[in-house]
TORFI-99181 format. One line per field, with one value per residue (C-alpha): residue number from 1; x, y, z. Coordinates in pm, whole numbers, always signed. Layout:
// residues N
tivex	[NUM|...]
X	[X|...]
Y	[Y|...]
Z	[Z|...]
This chain:
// residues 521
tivex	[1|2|3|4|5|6|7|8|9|10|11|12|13|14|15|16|17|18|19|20|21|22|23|24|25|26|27|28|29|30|31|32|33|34|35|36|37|38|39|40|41|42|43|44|45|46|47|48|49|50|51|52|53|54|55|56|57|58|59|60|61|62|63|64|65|66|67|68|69|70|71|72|73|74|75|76|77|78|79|80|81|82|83|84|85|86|87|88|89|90|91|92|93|94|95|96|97|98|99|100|101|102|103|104|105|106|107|108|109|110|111|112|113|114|115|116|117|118|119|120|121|122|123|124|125|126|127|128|129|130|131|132|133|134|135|136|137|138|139|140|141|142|143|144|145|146|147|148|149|150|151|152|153|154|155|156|157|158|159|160|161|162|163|164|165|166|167|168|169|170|171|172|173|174|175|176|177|178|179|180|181|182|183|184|185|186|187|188|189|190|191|192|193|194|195|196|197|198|199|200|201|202|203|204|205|206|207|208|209|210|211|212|213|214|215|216|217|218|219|220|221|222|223|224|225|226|227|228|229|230|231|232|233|234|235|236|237|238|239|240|241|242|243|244|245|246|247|248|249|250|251|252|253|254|255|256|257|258|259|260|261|262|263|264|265|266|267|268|269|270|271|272|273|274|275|276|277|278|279|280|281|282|283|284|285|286|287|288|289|290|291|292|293|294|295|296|297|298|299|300|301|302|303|304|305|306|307|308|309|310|311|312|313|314|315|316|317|318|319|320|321|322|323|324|325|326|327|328|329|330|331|332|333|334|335|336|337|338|339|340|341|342|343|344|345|346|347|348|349|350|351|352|353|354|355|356|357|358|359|360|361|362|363|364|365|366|367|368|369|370|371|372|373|374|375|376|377|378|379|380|381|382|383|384|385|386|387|388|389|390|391|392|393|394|395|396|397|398|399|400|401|402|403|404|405|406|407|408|409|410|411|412|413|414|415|416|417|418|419|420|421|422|423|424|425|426|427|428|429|430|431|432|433|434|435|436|437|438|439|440|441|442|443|444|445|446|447|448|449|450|451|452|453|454|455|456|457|458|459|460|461|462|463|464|465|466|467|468|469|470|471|472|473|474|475|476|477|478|479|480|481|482|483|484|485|486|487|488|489|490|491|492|493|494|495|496|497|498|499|500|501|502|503|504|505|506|507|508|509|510|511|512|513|514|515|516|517|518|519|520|521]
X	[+5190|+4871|+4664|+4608|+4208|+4266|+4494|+4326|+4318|+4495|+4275|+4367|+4484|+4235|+3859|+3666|+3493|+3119|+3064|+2894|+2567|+2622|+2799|+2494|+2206|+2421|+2420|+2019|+1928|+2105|+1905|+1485|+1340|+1566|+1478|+1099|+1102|+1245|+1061|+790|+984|+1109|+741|+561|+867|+863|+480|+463|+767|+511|+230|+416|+529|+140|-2|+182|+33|-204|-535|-289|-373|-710|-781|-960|-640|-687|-973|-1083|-1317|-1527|-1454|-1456|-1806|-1917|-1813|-2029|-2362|-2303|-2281|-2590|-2785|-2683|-2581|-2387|-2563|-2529|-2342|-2422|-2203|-1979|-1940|-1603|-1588|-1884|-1755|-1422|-1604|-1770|-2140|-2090|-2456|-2571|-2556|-2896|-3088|-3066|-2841|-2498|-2327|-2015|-1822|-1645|-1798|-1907|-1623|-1396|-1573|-1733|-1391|-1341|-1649|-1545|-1250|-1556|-1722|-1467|-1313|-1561|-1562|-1446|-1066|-881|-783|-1127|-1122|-778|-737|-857|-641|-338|-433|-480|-109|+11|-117|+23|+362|+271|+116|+385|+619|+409|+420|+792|+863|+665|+860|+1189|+1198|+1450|+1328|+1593|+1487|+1159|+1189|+1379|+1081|+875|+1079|+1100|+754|+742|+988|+845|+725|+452|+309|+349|+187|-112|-169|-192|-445|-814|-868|-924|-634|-465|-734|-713|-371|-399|-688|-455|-171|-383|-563|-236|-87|-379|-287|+4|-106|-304|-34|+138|-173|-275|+85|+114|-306|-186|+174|-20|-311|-66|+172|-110|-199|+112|+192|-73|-91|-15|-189|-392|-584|-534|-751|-1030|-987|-1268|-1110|-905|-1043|-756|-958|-1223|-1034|-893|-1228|-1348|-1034|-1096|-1460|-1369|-1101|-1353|-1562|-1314|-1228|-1292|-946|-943|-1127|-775|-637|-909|-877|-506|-451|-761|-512|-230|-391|-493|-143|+22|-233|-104|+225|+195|-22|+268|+565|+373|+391|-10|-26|-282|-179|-320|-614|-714|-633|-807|-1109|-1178|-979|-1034|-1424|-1364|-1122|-1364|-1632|-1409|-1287|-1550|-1891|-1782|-1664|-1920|-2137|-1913|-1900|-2310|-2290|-2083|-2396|-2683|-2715|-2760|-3028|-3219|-3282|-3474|-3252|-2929|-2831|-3050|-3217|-3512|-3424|-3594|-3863|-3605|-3324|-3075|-3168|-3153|-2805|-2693|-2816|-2623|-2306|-2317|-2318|-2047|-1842|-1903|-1756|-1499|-1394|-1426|-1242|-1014|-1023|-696|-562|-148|-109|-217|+35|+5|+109|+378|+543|+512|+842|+1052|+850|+741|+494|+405|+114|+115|-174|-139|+74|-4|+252|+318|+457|+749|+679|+297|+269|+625|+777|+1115|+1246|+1423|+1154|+832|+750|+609|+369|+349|+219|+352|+340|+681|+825|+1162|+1319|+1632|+1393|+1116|+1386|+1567|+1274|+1204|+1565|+1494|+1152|+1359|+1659|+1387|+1226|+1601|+1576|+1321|+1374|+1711|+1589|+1181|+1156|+821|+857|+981|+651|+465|+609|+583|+218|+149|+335|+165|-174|-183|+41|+9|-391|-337|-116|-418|-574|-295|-544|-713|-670|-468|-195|+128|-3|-196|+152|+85|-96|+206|+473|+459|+502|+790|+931|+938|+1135|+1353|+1406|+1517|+1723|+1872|+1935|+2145|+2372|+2445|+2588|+2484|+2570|+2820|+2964|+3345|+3358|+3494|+3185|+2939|+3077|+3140|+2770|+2624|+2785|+2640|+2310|+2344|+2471|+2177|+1953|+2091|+2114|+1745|+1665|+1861|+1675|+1339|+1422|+1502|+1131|+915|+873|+708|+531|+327|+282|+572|+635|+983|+1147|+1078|+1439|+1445|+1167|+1282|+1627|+1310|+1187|+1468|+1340|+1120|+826|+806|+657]
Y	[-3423|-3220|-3278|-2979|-3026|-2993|-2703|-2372|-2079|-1832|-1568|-1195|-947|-752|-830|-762|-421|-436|-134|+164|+35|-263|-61|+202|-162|-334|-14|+73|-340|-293|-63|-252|+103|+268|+28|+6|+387|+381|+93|+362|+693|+589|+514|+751|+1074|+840|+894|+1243|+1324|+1165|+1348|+1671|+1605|+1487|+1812|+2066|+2310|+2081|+2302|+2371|+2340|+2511|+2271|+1968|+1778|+1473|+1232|+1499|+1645|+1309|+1174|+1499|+1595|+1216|+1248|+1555|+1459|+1111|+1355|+1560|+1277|+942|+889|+1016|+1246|+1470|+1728|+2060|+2173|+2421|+2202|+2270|+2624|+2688|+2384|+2572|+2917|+2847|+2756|+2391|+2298|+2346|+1927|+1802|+1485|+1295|+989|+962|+622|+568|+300|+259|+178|+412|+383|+577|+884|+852|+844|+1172|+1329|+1285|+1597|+1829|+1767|+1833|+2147|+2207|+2183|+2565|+2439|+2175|+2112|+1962|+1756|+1605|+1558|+1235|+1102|+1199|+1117|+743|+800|+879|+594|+355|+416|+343|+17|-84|-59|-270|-533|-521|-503|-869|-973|-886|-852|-544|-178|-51|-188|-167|+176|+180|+78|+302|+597|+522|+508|+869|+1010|+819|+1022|+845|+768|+1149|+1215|+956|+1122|+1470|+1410|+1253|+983|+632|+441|+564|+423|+73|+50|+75|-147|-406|-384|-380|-695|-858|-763|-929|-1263|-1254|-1214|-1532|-1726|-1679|-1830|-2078|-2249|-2255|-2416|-2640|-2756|-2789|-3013|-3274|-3270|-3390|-3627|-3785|-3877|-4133|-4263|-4127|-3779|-3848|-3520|-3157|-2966|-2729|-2362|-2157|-1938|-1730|-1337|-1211|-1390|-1243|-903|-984|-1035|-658|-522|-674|-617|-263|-279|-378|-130|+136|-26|-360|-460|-539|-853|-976|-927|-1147|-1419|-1384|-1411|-1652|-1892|-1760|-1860|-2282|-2289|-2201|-2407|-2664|-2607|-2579|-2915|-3098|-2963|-3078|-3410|-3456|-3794|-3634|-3246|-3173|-3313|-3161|-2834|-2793|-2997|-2976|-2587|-2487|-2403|-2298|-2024|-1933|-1864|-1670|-1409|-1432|-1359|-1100|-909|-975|-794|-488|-487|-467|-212|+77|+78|+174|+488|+412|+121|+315|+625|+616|+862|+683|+554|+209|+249|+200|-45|-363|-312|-566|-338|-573|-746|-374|-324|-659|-518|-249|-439|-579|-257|-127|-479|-407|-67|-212|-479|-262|+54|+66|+479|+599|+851|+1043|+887|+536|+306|-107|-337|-416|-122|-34|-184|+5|+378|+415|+658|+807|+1060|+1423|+1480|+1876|+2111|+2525|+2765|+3060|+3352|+3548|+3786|+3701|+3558|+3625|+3389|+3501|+3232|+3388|+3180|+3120|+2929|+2576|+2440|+2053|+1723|+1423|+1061|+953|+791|+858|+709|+518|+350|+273|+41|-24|-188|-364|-552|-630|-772|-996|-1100|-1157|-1452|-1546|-1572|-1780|-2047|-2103|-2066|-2143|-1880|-1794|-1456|-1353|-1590|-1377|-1043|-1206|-1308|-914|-841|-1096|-984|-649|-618|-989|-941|-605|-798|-1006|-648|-534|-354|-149|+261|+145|+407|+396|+526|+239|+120|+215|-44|-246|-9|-145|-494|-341|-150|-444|-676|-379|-410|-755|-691|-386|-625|-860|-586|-461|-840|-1123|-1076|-1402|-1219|-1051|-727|-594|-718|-589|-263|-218|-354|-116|+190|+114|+103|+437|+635|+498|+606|+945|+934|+888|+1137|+1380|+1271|+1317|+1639|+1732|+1624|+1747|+2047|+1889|+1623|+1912|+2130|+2388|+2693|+2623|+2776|+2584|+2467|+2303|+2112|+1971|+1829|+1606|+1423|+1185|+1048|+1184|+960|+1112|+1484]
Z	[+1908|+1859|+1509|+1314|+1360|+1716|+1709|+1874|+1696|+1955|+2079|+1966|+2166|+2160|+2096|+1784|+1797|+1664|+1400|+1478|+1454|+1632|+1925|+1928|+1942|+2229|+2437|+2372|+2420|+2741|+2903|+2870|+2959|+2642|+2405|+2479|+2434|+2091|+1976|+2038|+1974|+1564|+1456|+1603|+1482|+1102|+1089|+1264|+932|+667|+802|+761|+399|+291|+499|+407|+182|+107|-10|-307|-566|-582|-909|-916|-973|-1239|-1142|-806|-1072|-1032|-691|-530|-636|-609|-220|-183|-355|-147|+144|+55|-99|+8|-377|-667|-842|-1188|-1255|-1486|-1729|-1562|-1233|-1171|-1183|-947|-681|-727|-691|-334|-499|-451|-385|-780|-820|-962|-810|-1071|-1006|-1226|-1366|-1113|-1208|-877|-500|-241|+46|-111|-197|+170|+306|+73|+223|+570|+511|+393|+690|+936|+701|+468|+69|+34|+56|-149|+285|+321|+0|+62|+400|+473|+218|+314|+666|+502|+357|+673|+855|+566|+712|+1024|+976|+716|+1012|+1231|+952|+858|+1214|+1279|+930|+1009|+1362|+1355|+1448|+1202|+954|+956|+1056|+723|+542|+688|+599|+230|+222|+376|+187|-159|-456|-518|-177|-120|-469|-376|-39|-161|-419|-335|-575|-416|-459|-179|+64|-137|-50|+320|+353|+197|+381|+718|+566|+503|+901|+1003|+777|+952|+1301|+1231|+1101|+1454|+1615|+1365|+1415|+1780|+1812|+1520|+1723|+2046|+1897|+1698|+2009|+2224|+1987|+1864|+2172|+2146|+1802|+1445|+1321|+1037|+1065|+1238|+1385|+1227|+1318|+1390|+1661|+1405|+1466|+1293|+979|+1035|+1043|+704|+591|+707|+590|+230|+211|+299|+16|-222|-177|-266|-597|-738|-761|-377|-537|-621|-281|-137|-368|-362|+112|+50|-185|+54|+392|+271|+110|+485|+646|+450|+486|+867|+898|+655|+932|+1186|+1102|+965|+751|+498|+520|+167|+278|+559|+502|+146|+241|+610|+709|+367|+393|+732|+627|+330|+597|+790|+533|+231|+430|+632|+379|+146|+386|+451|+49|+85|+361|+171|-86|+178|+67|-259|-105|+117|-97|-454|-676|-772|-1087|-1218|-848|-1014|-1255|-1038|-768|-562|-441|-425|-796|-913|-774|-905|-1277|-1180|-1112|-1452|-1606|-1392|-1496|-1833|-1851|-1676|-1946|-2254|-2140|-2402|-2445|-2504|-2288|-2304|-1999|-1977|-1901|-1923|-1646|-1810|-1829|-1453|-1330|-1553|-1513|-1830|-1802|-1468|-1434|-1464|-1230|-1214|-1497|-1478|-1651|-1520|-1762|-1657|-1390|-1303|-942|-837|-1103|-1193|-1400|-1720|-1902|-1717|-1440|-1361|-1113|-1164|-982|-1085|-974|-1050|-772|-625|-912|-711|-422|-720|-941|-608|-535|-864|-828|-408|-579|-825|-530|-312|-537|-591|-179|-175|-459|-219|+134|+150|+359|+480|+502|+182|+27|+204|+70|-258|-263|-180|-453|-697|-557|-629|-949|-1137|-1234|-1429|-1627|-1772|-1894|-2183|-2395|-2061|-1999|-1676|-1548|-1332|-1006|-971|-829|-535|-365|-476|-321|+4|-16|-263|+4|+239|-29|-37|+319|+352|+49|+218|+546|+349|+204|+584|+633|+834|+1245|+1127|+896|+937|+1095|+737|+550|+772|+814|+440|+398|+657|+495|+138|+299|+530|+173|+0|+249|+219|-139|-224|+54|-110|-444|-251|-141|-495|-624|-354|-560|-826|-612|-460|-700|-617|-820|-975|-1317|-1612|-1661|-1284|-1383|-1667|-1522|-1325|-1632|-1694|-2033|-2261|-2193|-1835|-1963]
């Protein structure tokens, strides 16, 4: 008589079906030529979708929308002069008015690098600085090719075109990635250079584990490893590095992100050298690869840093340019009064928001408000008329985002994974330093170098919901389903803001049902 543990289970009658999904990935991996194409074809229509939604319309408005009255006019005296220069009083309504050239030589305190506003002044010379086209451009260009390259990187995370294309999309569709990429401040830039900085961390960490594998299996064939080998062959480093330094000079804060992959890349060295079976891991990869990483990243983009200032270096009119006969001493004085203004801005402002507050969307940014009174410029509203910008994200993705962040560290603490570290530390490195400034004028759109690495917690968190390829056929068809209506859910919500992302006009009363607490007006 047969045991029960070595009973069979009969087969049924029929096989299991795979879901829709499942039925629709077997049938494209089947075919190499059809899957190659759409590994191609859902990037390229996802980015081609973003560009549309950050170009439309885009000389609108013809304002210098929030901080454009400064970077705007910094980008075109940079342009003109190699520097940022003064202002008169009236500045904005002669730029707007056509007579843009009425800047005076006389250099002006800028508290942030050149990069960005170079970046800014690359639009006006393609288009000119007639148009709010020609001042914008270039950002949302930048925006554009943030969802690209956040599908390359959740792609080598997750390994699944859908879901990374997922990713991707709610970064196109996002409020405030749209917002961000319609409006030339500098933030916009900082956020890409990051996220290309951290694809290139993980491009190394592919080839830093296979030289590392190779090395101690040669070696332990022989004796004990003691000791792993030093790394100098790492260009993807050094493309971190360039990335970074670029970061930097958009905005200081891409400091952070330096220090922060810097701490991220000895921590997986040492990880690596520890699985590998290296008797003093710790060792060897803060002491010997350690300093070797530094000079990797640190130099190189020390010296891109250095670059973005040779205009104000090699000319004799910017601000403090003559405040030490040594150019460099006078920009380091320079940099101290820059760090300074930094650490004391404490000026209040109706829409300064603390770090603290940015998880739960506090206070997002009206960049652009203009009332229009019944009946002037085609309004019809029974009231009046609205055109508005705002920064708010698309509320469901934002706090769907917030909870993947807070699953995702849940994830970890339980499965060590590497990957979802390494969403975390992008996380940490852009969002846990403004935490250390309470009393700073800080504001919500600063969120959006964070976004991404939000995004991708969002899709792993999104993954697990669809149901493991274990899973039964109930749970992951039930899981898929929930995903594919909350996809269409926050597009419908998207659709619903664009108006007032981009500066729409819409009756008063439709813009309203758009601030969902009071704190958002």
């Amino acid at each position: 008589m047969t045991s029960t543990s070595e009973q069979q289970v009969p087969d049924p009658l029929l096989p299991e079906r795979g879901t829709v999904w499942e039925r629709w990935r077997d049938a494209l991996l089947a075919d190499p030529r059809r899957h190659r194409l759409v590994a191609w074809l859902v990037p390229a229509l996802i980015t081609a979708f973003a560009g549309v939604l950050r170009l439309a319309n885009l000389a609108h408005p013809h304002e210098l929308v929030f901080d454009e009255t400064y970077y705007i006019k910094d980008a075109w005296t940079l342009l003109n002069l190699g520097y940022e220069a003064s202002w008169p009083d009236q500045a904005n309504e002669s730029f707007l008015a056509g007579d843009v050239d009425v800047f005076r030589t006389d250099g002006s305190f800028v508290v942030h690098p050149p990069l960005g506003k170079w970046l800014i002044a690359l639009g006006m010379v393609a288009f000119g600085p007639g148009s709010g086209f020609g001042w914008r451009v270039t950002t949302a260009l930048v925006g554009t090719a943030a969802v690209l390259v956040l599908y390359f990187v959740a792609k080598r995370l997750g390994g699944s075109t859908l879901f990374a294309a997922i990713a991707a999309f709610l970064m196109a569709i996002d409020g405030l990635a749209i917002v961000m990429s319609r409006v030339a401040l500098l933030d916009n830039a900082l956020m890409l250079l990051v996220l290309v900085a951290f694809w290139f961390v993980l491009l190394d960490r592919e080839r830093m584990l296979t030289r590392i594998a190779a090395t101690v299996g040669a070696r332990s064939a022989r004796h004990e490893v003691r000791w792993g080998p030093v790394l100098w062959n790492r260009p993807w480093i050094l493309a971190a590095g360039v990335a970074l330094g670029a970061a930097t000079a958009v905005k200081w804060s891409g400091l952070y992100a330096l220090a922060g992959l810097g701490v991220y890349l000895v921590v997986t060295d040492a990880v690596a050298r520890r699985r590998a079976g290296i008797a003093y891991w710790p060792t060897d990869a803060i002491l010997r690869q350690g300093p070797v990483t530094f000079l990797l990243l640190v130099p190189l983009a020390a010296v891109v840093y250095l670059a973005s200032w040779t205009g104000w270096l090699v000319t004799s009119g910017g601000y403090a340019r003559d405040g030490d006969p040594n150019p460099f001493v006078a920009l380091w004085k320079y940099h101290e009064a820059i760090y300074a203004f930094h650490v004391g801005l404490t000026t209040g402002h109706g829409y300064a928001s603390p770090a603290w507050q940015w998880p739960f969307l506090v206070r997002p940014t009206s960049m652009y408000w203009h009332s229009v009174p019944f009946g002037e410029d085609g309004c019809g509203a029974p009231s009046s008329c609205v055109q508005a910008i705002s920064s708010v994200p698309n509320p469901l993705i934002w706090f769907a985002g917030v909870a993947a962040v807070l699953y995702l560290v849940y994830r970890f603490v339980r499965s060590r994974d590497w990957r979802y570290a390494a969403v975390l530390t992008g996380v940490a490195i852009t969002y846990v330093p403004w935490l250390l400034y309470p009393q700073r004028t800080i504001f919500q759109f600063y969120t959006i170098a964070i976004l991404p690495f939000m995004l991708l917690a969002l899709m792993f968190a999104l993954r697990d919901v669809a149901g493991a390829p274990g899973a039964p056929r109930y749970r992951r068809a039930s899981g898929q389903g929930v995903v594919v209506v909350f996809l269409a859910v926050v597009t419908l919500v998207s659709a619903f803001y664009y108006p007032v992302w981009t500066g729409m006009e819409v009756p008063y009363d439709f813009w309203r049902l758009h601030n969902w607490t009071p704190t958002w007006i």
